[in-house]
C-alpha positions as CSV (number, residue, x, y, z in Angstrom):
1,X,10.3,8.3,-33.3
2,X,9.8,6.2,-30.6
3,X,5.7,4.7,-29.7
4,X,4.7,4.5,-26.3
5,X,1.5,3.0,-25.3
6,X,-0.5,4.7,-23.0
7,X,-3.0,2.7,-20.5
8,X,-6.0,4.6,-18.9
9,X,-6.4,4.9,-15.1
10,X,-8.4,1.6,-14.8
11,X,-6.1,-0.2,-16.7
12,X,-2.9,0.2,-14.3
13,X,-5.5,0.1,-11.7
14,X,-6.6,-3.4,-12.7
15,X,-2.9,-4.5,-13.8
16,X,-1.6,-3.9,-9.9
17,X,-4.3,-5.2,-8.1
18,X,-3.8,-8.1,-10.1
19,X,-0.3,-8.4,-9.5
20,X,-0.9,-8.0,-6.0
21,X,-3.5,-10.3,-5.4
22,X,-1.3,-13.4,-7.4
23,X,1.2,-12.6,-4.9
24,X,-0.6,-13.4,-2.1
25,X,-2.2,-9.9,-1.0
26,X,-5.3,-9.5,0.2
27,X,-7.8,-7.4,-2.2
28,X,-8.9,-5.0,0.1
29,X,-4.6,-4.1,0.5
30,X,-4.3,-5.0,-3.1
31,X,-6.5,-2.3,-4.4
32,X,-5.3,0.1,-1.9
33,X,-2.0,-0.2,-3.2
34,X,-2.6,-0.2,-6.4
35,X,-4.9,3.3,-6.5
36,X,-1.9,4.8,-4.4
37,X,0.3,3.8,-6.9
38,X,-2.1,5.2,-9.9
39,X,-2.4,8.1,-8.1
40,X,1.1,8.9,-7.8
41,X,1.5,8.6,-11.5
42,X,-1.2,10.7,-12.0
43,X,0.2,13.6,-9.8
44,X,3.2,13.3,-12.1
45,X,5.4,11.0,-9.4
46,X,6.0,8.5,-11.6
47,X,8.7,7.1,-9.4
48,X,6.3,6.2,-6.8
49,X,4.0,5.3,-8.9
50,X,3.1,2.0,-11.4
51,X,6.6,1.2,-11.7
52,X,6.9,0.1,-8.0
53,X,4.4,-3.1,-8.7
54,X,7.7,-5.4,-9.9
55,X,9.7,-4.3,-6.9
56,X,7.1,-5.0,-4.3
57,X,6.2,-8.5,-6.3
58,X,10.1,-9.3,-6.3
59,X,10.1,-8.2,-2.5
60,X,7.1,-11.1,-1.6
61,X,9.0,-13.1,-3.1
62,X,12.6,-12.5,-1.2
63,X,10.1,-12.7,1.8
64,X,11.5,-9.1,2.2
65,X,7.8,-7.8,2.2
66,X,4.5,-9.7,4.0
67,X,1.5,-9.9,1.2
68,X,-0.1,-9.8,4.1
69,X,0.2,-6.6,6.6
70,X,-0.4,-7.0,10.3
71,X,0.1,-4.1,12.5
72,X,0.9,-4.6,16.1
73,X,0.5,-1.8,18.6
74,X,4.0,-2.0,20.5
75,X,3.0,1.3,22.9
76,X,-0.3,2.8,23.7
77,X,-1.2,5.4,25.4
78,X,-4.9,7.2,25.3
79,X,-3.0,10.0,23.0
80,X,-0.7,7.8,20.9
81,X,0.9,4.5,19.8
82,X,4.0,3.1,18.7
83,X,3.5,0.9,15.8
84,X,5.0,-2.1,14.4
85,X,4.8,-2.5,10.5
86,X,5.9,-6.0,10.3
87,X,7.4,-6.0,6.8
88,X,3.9,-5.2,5.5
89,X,3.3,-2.5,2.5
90,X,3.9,0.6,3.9
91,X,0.5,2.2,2.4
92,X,-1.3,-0.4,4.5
93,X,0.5,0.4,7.7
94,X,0.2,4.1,7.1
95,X,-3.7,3.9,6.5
96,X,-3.8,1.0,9.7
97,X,-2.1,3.8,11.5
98,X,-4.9,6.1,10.7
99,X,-7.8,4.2,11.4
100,X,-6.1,3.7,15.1
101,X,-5.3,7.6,15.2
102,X,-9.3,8.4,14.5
103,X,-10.2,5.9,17.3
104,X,-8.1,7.4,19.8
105,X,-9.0,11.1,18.4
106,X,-12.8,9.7,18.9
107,X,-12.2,8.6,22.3
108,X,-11.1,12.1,23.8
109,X,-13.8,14.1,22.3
C-alpha cells in the first residue's frame, strides 16, 4: 500500500512562500501566490495548485518569469486599460489589474 504524507494548509502555505521569496519574489507577491496556489488544491485543482511552485522557481531561473511583477498601463482610457504583464506571475498581474479596475470603477461613481 503505498503512504502518502499529507501537509496541512499552513504548511504548503509556508513551503511556497518560502520558495518564492529565495527566488527573489517579493513577500507581499510571494504569499499571494502561494495562498492561490493552496487554494486551488483545496478546491480539488490540484493542477493549479502546490505543484506549480517548481515550475515557476525553474521559470526565475530561465529568466522566463520576473520574481518581481511590474505592470505597465500600455492604454488608458477613463473606462479601461490595456495592460502589460511583463513576464511577471500571472496572479500578481491579475490582482494589479484589479486594484486599477476599482480605481477607475471609483472614479465614475
Amino acid at each position: 500500500m503505498n503512504e502518502y504524507k499529507r501537509f496541512s494548509k499552513g504548511e504548503l502555505f509556508r513551503f511556497a512562500v518560502e520558495a518564492f521569496l529565495k527566488s527573489g519574489v517579493p513577500e507581499e507577491d510571494s504569499k499571494l501566490v502561494a495562498d492561490s496556489l493552496v487554494t486551488a488544491n483545496l478546491r480539488g485543482v490540484d493542477s493549479h495548485g502546490i505543484m506549480r511552485v517548481p515550475y515557476y522557481v525553474d521559470g526565475i531561473r530561465s529568466g522566463l518569469l520576473s520574481p518581481v511583477t511590474q505592470i505597465e498601463v500600455i492604454r488608458d482610457t477613463p473606462i479601461s486599460a490595456v495592460i502589460n504583464g511583463n513576464r511577471g506571475f500571472c496572479i500578481v498581474v491579475a490582482y494589479k489589474a484589479m486594484r486599477v479596475a476599482r480605481k477607475k470603477r471609483r472614479n465614475l461613481v
